[in-house]
mmCIF file of the N, C-alpha and C atoms, coordinates in Angstrom:
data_MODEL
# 
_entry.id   MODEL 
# 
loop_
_atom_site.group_PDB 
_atom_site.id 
_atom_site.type_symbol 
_atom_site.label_atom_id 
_atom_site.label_alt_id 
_atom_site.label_comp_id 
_atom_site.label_asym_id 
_atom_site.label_entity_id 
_atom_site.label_seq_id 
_atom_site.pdbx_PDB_ins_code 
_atom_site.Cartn_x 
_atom_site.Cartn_y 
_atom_site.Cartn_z 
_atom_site.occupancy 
_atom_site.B_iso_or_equiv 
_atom_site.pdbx_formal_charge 
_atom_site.auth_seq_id 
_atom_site.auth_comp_id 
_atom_site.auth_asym_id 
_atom_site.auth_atom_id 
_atom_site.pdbx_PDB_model_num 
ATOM 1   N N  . UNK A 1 1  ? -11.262 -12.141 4.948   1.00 0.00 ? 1  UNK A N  1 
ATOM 2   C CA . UNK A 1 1  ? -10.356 -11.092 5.407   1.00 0.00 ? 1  UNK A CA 1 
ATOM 3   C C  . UNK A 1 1  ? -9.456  -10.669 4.250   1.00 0.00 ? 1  UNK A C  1 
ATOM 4   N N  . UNK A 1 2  ? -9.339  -9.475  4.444   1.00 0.00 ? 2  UNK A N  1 
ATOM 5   C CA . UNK A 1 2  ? -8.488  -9.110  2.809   1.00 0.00 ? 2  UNK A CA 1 
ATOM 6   C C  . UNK A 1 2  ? -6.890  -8.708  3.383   1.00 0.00 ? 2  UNK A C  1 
ATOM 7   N N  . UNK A 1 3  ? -6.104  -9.376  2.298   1.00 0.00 ? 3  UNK A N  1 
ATOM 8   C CA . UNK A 1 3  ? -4.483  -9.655  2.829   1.00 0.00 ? 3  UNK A CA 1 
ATOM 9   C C  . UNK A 1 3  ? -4.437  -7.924  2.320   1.00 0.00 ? 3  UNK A C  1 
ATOM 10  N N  . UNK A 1 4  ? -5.099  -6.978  2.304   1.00 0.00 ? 4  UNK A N  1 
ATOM 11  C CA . UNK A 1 4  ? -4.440  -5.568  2.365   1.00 0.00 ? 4  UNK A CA 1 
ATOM 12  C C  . UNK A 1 4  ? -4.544  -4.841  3.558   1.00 0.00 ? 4  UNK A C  1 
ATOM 13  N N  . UNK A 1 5  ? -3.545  -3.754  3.574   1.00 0.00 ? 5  UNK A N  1 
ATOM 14  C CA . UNK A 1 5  ? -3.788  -3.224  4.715   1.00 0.00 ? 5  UNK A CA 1 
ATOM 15  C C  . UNK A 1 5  ? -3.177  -1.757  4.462   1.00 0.00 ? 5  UNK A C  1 
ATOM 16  N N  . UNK A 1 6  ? -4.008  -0.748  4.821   1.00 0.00 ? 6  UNK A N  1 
ATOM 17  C CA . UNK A 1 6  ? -3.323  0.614   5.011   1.00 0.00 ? 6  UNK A CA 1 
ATOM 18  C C  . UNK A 1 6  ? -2.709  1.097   5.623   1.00 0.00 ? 6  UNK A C  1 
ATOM 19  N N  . UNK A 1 7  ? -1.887  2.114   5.342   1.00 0.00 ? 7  UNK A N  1 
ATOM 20  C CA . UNK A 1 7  ? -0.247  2.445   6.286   1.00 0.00 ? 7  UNK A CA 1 
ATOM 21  C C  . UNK A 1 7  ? -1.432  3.240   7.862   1.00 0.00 ? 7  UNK A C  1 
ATOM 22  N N  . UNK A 1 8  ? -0.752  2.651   8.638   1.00 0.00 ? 8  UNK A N  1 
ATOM 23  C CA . UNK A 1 8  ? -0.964  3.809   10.061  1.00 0.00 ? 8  UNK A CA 1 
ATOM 24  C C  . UNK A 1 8  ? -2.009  2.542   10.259  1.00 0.00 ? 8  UNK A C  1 
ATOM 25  N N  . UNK A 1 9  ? -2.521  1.776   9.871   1.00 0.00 ? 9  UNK A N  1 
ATOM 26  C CA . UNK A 1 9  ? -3.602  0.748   10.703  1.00 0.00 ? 9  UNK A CA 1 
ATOM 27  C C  . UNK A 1 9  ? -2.835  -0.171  10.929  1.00 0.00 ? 9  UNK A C  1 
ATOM 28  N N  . UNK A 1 10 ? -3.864  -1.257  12.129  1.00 0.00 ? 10 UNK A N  1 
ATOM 29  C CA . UNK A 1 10 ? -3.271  -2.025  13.072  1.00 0.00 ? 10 UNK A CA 1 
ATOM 30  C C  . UNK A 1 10 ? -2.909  -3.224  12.036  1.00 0.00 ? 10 UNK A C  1 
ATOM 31  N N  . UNK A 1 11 ? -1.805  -4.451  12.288  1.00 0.00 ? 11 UNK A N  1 
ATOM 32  C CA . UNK A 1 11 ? -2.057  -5.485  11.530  1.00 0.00 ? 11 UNK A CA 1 
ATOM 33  C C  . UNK A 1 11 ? -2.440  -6.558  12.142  1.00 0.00 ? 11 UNK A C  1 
ATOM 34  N N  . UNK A 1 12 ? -3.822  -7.287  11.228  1.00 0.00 ? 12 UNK A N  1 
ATOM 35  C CA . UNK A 1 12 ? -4.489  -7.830  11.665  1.00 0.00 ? 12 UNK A CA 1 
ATOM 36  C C  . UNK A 1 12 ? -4.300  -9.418  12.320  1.00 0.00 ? 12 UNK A C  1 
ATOM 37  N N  . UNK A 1 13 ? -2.459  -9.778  11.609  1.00 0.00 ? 13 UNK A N  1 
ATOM 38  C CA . UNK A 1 13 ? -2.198  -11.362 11.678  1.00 0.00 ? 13 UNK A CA 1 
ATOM 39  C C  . UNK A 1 13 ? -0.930  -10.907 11.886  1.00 0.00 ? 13 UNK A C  1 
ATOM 40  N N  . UNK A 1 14 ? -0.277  -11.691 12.672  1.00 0.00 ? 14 UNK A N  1 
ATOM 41  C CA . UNK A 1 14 ? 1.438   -11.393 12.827  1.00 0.00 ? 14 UNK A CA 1 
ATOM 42  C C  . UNK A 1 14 ? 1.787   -11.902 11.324  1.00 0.00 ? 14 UNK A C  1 
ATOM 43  N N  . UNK A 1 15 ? 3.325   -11.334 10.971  1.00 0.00 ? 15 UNK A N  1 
ATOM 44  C CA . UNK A 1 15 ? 3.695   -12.096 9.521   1.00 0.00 ? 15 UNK A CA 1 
ATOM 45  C C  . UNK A 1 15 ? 4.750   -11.075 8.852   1.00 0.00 ? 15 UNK A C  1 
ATOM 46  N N  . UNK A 1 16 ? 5.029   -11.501 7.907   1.00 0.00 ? 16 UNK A N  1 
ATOM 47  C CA . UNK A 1 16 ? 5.558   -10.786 6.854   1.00 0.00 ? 16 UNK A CA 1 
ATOM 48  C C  . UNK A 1 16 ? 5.132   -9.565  5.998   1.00 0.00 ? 16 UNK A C  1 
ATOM 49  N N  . UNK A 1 17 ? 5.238   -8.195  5.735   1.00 0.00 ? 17 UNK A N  1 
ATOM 50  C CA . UNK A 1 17 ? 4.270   -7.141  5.556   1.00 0.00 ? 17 UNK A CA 1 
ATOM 51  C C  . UNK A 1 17 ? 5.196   -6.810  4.277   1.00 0.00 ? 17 UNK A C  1 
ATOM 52  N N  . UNK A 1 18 ? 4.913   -6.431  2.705   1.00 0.00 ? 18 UNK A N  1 
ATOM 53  C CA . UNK A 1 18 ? 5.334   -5.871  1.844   1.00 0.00 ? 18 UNK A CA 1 
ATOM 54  C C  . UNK A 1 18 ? 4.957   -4.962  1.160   1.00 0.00 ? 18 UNK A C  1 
ATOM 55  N N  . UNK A 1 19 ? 5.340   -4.302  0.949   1.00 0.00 ? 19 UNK A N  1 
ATOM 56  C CA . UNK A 1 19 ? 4.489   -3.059  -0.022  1.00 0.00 ? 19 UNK A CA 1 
ATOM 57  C C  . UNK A 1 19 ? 4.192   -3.470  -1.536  1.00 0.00 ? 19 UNK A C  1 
ATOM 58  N N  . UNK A 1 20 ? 2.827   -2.989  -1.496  1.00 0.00 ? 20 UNK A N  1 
ATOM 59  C CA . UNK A 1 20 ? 2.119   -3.073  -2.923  1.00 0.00 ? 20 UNK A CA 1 
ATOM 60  C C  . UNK A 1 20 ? 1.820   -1.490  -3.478  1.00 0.00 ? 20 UNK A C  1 
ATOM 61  N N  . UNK A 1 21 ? 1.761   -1.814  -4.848  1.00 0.00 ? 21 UNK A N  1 
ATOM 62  C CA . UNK A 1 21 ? 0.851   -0.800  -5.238  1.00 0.00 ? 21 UNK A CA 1 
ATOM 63  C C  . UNK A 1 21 ? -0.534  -0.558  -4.787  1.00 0.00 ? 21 UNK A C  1 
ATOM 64  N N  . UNK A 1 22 ? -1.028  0.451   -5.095  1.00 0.00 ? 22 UNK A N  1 
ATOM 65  C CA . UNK A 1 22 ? -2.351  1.163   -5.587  1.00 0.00 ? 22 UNK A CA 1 
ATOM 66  C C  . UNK A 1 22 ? -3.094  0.093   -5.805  1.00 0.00 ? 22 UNK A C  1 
ATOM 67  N N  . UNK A 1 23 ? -3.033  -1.099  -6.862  1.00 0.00 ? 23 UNK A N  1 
ATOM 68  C CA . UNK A 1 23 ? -4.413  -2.014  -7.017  1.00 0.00 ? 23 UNK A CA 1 
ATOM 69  C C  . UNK A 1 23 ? -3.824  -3.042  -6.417  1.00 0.00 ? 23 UNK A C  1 
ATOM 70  N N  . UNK A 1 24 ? -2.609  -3.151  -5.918  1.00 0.00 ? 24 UNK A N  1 
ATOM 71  C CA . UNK A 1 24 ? -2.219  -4.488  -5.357  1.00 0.00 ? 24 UNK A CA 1 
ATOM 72  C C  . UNK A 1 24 ? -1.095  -5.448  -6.176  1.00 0.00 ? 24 UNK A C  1 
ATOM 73  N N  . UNK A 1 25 ? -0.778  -4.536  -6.861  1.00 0.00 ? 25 UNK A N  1 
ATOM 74  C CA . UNK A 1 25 ? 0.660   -4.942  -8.077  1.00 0.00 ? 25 UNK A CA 1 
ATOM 75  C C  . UNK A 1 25 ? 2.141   -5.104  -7.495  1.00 0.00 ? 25 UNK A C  1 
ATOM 76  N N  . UNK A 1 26 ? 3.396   -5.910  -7.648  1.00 0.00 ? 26 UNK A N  1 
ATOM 77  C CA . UNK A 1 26 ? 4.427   -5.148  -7.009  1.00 0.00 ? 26 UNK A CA 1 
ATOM 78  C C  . UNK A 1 26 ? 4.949   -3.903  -7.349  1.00 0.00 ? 26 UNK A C  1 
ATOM 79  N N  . UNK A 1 27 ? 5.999   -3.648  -6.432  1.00 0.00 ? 27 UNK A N  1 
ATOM 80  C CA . UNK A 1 27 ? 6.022   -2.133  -6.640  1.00 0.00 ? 27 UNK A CA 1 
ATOM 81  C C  . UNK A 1 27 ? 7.599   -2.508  -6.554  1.00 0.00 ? 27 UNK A C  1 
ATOM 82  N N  . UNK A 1 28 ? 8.532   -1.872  -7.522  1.00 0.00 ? 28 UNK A N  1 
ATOM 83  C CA . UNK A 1 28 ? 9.793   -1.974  -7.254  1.00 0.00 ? 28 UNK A CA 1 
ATOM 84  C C  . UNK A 1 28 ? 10.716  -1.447  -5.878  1.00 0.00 ? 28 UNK A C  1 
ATOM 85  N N  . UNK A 1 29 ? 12.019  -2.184  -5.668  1.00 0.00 ? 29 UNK A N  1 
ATOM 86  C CA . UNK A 1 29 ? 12.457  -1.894  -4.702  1.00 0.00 ? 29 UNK A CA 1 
ATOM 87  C C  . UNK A 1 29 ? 11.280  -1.332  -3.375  1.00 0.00 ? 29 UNK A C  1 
ATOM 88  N N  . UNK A 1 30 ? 10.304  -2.198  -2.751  1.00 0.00 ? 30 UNK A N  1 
ATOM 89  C CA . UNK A 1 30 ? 9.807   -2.210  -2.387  1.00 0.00 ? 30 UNK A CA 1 
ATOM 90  C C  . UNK A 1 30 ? 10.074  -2.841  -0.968  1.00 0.00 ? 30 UNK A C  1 
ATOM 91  N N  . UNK A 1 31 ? 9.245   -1.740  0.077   1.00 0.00 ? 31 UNK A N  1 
ATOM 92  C CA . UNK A 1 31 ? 9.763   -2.076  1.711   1.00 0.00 ? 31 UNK A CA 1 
ATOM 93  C C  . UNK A 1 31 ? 8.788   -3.625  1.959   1.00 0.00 ? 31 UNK A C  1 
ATOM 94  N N  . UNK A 1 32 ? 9.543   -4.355  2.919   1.00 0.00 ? 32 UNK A N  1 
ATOM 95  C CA . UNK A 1 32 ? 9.424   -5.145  3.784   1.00 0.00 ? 32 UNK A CA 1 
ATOM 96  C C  . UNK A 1 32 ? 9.641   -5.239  5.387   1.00 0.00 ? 32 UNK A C  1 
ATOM 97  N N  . UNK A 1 33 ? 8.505   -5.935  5.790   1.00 0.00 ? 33 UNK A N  1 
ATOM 98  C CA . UNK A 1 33 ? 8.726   -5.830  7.466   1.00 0.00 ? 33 UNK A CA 1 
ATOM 99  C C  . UNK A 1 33 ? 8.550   -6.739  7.938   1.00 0.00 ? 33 UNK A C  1 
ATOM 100 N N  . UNK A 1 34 ? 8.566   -7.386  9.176   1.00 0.00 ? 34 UNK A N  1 
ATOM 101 C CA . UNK A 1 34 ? 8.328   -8.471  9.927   1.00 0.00 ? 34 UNK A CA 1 
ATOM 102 C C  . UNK A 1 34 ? 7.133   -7.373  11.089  1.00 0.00 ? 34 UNK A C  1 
ATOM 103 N N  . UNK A 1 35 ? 6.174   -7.715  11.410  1.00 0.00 ? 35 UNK A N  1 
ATOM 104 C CA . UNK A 1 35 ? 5.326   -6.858  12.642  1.00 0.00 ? 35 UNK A CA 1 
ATOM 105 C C  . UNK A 1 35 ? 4.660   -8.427  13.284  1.00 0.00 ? 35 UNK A C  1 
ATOM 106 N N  . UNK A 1 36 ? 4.044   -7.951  14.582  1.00 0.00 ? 36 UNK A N  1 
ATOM 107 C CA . UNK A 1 36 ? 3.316   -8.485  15.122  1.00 0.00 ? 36 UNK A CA 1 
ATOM 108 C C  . UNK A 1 36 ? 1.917   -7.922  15.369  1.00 0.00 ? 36 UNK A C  1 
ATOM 109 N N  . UNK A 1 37 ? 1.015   -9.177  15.419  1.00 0.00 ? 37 UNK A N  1 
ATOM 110 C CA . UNK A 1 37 ? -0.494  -9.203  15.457  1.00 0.00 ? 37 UNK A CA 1 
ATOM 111 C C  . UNK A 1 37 ? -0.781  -7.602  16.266  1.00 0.00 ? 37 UNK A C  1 
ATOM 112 N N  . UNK A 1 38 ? -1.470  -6.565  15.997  1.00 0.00 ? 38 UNK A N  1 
ATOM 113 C CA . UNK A 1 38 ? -1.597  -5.534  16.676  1.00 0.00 ? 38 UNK A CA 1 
ATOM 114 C C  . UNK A 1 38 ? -1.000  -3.868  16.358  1.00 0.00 ? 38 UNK A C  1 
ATOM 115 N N  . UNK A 1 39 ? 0.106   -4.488  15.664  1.00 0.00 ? 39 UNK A N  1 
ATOM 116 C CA . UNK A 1 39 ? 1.239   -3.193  15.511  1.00 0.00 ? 39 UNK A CA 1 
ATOM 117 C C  . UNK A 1 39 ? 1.098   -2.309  14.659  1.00 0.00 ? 39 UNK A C  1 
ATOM 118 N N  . UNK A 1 40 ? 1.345   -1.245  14.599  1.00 0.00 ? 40 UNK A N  1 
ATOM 119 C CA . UNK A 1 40 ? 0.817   -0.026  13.666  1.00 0.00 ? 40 UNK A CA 1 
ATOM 120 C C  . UNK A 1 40 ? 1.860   0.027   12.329  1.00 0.00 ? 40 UNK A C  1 
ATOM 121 N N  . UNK A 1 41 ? 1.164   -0.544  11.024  1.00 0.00 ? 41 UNK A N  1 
ATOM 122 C CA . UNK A 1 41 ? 2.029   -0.234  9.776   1.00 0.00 ? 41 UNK A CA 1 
ATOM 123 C C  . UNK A 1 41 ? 2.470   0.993   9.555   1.00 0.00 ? 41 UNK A C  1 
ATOM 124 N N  . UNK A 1 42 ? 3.723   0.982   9.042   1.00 0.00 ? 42 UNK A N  1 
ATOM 125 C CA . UNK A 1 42 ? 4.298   2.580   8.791   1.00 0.00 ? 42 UNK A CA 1 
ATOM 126 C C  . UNK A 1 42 ? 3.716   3.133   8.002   1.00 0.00 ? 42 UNK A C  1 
ATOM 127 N N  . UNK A 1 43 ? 4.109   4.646   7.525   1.00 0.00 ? 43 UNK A N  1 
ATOM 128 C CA . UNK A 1 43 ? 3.382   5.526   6.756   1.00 0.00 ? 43 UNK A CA 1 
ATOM 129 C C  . UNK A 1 43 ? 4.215   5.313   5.514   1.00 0.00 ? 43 UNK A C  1 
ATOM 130 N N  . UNK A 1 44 ? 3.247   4.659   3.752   1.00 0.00 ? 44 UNK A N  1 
ATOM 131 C CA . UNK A 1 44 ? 3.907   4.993   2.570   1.00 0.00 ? 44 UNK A CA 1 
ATOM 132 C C  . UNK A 1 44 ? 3.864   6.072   3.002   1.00 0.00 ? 44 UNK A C  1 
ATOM 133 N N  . UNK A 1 45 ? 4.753   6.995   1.119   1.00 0.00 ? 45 UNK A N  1 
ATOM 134 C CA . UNK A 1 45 ? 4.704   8.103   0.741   1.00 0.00 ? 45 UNK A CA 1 
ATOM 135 C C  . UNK A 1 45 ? 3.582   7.862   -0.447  1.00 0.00 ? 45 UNK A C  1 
ATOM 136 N N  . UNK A 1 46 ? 2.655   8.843   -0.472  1.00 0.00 ? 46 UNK A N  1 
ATOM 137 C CA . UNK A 1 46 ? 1.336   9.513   -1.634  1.00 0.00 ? 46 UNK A CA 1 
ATOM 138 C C  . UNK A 1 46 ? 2.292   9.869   -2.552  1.00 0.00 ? 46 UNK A C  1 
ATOM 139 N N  . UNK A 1 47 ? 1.963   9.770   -3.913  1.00 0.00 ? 47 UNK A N  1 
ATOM 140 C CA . UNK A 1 47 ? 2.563   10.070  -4.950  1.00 0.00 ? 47 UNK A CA 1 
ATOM 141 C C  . UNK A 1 47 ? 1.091   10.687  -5.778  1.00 0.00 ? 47 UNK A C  1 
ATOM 142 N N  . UNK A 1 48 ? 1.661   11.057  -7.130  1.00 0.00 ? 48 UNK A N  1 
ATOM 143 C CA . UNK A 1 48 ? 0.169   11.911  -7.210  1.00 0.00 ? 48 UNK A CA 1 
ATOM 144 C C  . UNK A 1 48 ? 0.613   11.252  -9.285  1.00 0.00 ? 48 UNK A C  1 
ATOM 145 N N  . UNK A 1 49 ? -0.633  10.897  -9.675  1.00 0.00 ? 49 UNK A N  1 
ATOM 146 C CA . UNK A 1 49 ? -0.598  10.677  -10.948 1.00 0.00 ? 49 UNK A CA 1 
ATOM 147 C C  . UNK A 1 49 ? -1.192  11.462  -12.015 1.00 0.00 ? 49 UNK A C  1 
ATOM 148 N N  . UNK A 1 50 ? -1.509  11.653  -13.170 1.00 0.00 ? 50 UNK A N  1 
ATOM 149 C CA . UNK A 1 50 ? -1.863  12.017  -14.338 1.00 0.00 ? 50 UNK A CA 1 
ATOM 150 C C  . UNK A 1 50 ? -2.805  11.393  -14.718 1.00 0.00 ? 50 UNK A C  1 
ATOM 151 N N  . UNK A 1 51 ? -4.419  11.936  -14.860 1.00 0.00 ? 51 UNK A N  1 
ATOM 152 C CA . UNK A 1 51 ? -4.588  10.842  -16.157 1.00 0.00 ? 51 UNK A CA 1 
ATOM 153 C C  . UNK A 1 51 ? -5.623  11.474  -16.936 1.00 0.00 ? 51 UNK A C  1 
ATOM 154 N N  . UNK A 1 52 ? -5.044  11.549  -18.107 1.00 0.00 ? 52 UNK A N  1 
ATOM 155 C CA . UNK A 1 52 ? -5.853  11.905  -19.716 1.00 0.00 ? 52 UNK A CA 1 
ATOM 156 C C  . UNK A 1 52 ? -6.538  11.477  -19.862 1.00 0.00 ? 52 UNK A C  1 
ATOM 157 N N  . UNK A 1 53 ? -7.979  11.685  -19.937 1.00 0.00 ? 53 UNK A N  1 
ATOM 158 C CA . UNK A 1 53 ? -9.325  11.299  -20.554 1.00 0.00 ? 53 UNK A CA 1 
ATOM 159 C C  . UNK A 1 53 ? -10.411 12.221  -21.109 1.00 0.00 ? 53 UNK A C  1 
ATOM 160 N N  . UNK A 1 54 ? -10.443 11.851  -22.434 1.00 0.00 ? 54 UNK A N  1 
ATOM 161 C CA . UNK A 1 54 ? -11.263 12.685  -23.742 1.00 0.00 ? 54 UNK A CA 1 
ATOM 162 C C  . UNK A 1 54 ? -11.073 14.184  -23.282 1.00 0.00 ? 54 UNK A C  1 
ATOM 163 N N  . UNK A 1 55 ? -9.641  14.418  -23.851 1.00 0.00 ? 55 UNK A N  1 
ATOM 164 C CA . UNK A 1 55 ? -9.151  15.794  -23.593 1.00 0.00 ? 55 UNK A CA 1 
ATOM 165 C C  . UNK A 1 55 ? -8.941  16.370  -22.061 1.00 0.00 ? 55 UNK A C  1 
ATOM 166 N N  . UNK A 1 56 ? -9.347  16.122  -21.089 1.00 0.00 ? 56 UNK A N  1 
ATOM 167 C CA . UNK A 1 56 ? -9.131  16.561  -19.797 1.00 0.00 ? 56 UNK A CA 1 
ATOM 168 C C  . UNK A 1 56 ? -8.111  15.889  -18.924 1.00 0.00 ? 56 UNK A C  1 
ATOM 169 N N  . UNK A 1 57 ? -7.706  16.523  -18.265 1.00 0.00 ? 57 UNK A N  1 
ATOM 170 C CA . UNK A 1 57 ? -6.362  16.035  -17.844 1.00 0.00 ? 57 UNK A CA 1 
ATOM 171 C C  . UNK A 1 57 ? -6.812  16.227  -16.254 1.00 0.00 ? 57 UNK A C  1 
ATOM 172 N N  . UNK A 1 58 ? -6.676  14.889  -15.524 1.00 0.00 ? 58 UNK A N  1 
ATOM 173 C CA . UNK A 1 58 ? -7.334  14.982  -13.858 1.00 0.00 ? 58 UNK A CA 1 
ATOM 174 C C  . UNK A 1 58 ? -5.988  14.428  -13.286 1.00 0.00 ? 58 UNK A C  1 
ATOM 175 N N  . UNK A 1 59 ? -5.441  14.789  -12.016 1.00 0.00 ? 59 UNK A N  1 
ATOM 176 C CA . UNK A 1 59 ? -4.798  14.834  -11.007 1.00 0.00 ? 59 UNK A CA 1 
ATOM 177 C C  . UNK A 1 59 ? -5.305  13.779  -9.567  1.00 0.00 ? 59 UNK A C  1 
ATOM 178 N N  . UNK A 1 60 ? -4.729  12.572  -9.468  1.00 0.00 ? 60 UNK A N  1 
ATOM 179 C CA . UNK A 1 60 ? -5.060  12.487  -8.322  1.00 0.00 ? 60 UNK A CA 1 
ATOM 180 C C  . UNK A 1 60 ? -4.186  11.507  -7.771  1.00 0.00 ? 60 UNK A C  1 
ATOM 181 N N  . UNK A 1 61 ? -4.357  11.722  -6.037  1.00 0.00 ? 61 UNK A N  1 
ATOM 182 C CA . UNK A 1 61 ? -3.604  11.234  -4.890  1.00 0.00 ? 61 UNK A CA 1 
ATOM 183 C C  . UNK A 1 61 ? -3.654  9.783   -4.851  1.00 0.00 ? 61 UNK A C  1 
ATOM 184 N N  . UNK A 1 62 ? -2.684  9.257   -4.782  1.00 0.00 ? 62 UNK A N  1 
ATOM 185 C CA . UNK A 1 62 ? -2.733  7.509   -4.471  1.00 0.00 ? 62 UNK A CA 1 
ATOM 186 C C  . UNK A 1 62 ? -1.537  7.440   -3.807  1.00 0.00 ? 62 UNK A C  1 
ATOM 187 N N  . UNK A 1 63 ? -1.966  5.996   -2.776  1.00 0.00 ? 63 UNK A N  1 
ATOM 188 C CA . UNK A 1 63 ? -0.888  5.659   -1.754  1.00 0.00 ? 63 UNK A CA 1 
ATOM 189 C C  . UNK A 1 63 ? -0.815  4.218   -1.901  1.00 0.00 ? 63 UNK A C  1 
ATOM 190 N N  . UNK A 1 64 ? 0.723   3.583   -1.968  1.00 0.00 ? 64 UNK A N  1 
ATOM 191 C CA . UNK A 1 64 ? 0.390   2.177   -1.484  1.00 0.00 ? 64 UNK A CA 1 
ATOM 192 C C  . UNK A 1 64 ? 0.119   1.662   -0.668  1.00 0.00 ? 64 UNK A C  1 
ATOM 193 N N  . UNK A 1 65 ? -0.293  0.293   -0.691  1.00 0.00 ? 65 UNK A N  1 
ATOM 194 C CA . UNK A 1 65 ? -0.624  -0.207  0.655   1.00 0.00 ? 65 UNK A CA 1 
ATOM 195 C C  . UNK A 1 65 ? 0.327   -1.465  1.139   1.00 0.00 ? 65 UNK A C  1 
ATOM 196 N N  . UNK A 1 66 ? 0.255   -2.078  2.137   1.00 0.00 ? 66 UNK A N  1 
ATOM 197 C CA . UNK A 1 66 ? 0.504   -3.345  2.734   1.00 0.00 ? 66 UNK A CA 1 
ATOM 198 C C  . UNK A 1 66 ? -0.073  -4.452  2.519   1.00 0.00 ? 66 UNK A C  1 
ATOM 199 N N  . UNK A 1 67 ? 0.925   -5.800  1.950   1.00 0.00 ? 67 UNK A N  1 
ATOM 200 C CA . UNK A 1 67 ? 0.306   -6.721  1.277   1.00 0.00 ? 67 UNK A CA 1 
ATOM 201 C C  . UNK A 1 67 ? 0.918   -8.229  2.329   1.00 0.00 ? 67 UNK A C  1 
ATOM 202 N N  . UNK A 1 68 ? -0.132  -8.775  2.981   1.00 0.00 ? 68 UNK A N  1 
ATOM 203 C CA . UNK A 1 68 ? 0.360   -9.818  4.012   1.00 0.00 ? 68 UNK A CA 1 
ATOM 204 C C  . UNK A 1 68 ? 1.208   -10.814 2.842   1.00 0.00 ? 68 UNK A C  1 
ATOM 205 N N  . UNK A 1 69 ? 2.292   -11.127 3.179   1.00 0.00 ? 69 UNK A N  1 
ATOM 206 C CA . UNK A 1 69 ? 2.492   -12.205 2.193   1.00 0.00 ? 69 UNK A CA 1 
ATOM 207 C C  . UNK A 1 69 ? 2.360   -13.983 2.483   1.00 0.00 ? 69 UNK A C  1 
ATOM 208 N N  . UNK A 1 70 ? 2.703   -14.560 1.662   1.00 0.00 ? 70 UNK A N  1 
ATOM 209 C CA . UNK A 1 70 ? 1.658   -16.444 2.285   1.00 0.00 ? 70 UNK A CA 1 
ATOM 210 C C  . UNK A 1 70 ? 3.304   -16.536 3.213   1.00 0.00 ? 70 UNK A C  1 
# 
């Protein structure tokens, strides 16, 4: 079972819920929750990044996710 979880889905284990980055990094000043087994994670905010490669410059959407903690 993977300790991630996306905003607006159910959570899968009652517990402690923190926000991660994009690959699963911390993320500063970062939300925390207490939920129970079932309950619908809140909605991050999408932020949108940059990234330069061999001259082209691409745009894209990323959201954090929810990281069960031990």
């Amino acid at each position: 079972m993977s300790r991630f979880v996306k905003s607006g889905e159910a959570a899968p284990v009652a517990g402690t819920y923190v926000e991660a980055g994009h690959g699963g990094g911390k993320v500063k000043n970062g939300q925390r929750i207490e939920v129970e087994k079932g309950e619908t994670l809140p909605e991050l905010k999408t932020y949108t990044v940059t990234i330069n490669h061999k001259g082209e410059e691409k745009k894209r959407e990323r959201q954090h996710v929810w990281l069960l903690e031990k």
